[in-house]
C-alpha positions in Angstrom: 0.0 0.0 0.0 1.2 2.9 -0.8 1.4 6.3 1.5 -1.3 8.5 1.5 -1.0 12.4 1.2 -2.8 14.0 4.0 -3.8 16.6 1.2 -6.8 15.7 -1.1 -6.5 15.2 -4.9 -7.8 14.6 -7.9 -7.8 10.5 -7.5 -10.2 11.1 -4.3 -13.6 9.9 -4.7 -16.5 9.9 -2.1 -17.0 6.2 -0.3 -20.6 6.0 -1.8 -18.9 6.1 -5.9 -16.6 3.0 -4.4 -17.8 -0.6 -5.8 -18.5 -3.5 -3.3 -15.1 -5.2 -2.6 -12.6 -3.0 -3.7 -10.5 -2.0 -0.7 -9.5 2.1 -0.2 -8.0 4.2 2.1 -9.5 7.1 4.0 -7.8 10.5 3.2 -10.6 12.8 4.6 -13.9 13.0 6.5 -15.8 16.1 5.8 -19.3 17.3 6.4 -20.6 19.3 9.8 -18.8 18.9 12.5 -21.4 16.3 14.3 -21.3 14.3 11.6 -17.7 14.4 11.1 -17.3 13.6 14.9 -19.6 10.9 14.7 -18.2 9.1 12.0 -14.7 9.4 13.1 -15.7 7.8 17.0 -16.9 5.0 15.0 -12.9 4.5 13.4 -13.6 6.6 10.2 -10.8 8.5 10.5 -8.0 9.3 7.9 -5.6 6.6 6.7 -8.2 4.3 7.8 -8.7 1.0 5.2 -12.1 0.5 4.2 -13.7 -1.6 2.3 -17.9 -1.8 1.3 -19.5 -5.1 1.5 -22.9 -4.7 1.1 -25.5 -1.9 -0.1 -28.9 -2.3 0.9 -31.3 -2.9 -2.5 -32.5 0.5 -2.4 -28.9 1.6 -1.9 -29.1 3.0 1.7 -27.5 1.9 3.9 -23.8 0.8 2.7 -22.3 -2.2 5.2 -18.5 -1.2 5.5 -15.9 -3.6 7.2 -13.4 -0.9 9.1 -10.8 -1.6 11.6 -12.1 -5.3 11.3 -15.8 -5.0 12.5 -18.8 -3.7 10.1 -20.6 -0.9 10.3 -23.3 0.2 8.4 -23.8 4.0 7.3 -25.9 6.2 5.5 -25.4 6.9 1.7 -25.3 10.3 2.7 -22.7 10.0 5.3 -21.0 7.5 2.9 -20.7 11.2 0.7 -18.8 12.8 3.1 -15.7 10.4 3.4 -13.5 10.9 0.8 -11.2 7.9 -0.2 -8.6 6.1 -2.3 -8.9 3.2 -3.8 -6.4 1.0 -3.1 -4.6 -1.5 -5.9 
């Protein structure tokens, strides 16, 4: 795996535009700052792996294995965590 800048760029995507199964790496959780807090109690936090294994049919909510446990989130808040996908 590579190193991560802690500066966002152009190969950042949001973690809801990430396809089931491919691994990524967290590089920044934005939103309000409840939200952001939230998430980032729940081990969202930068540098983080990630990876999505399940979206509901309707597409909300996204089931995420982090920090070996899963945790399932909102699209919305899925928007707010911006990644790297991870080769």
């Amino acid at each position: 795996m590579g190193q991560v800048g802690s500066i966002a760029d152009a190969n950042d995507k949001n973690l809801a535009d990430i396809p089931v199964g491919k691994p990524c790496v967290i590089t920044k959780v934005n939103g309000d700052r409840t939200v952001r807090k939230r998430l980032m109690d729940m081990g969202l936090t930068r540098n983080t792996m990630v990876t999505i294994t399940k979206v509901a049919p309707l597409g909300d909510p996204l089931e995420l294995v982090v920090r070996g446990y899963h945790l399932s989130i909102r699209k919305y808040e899925a928007q707010t965590i911006m990644v790297q996908e991870v080769d």
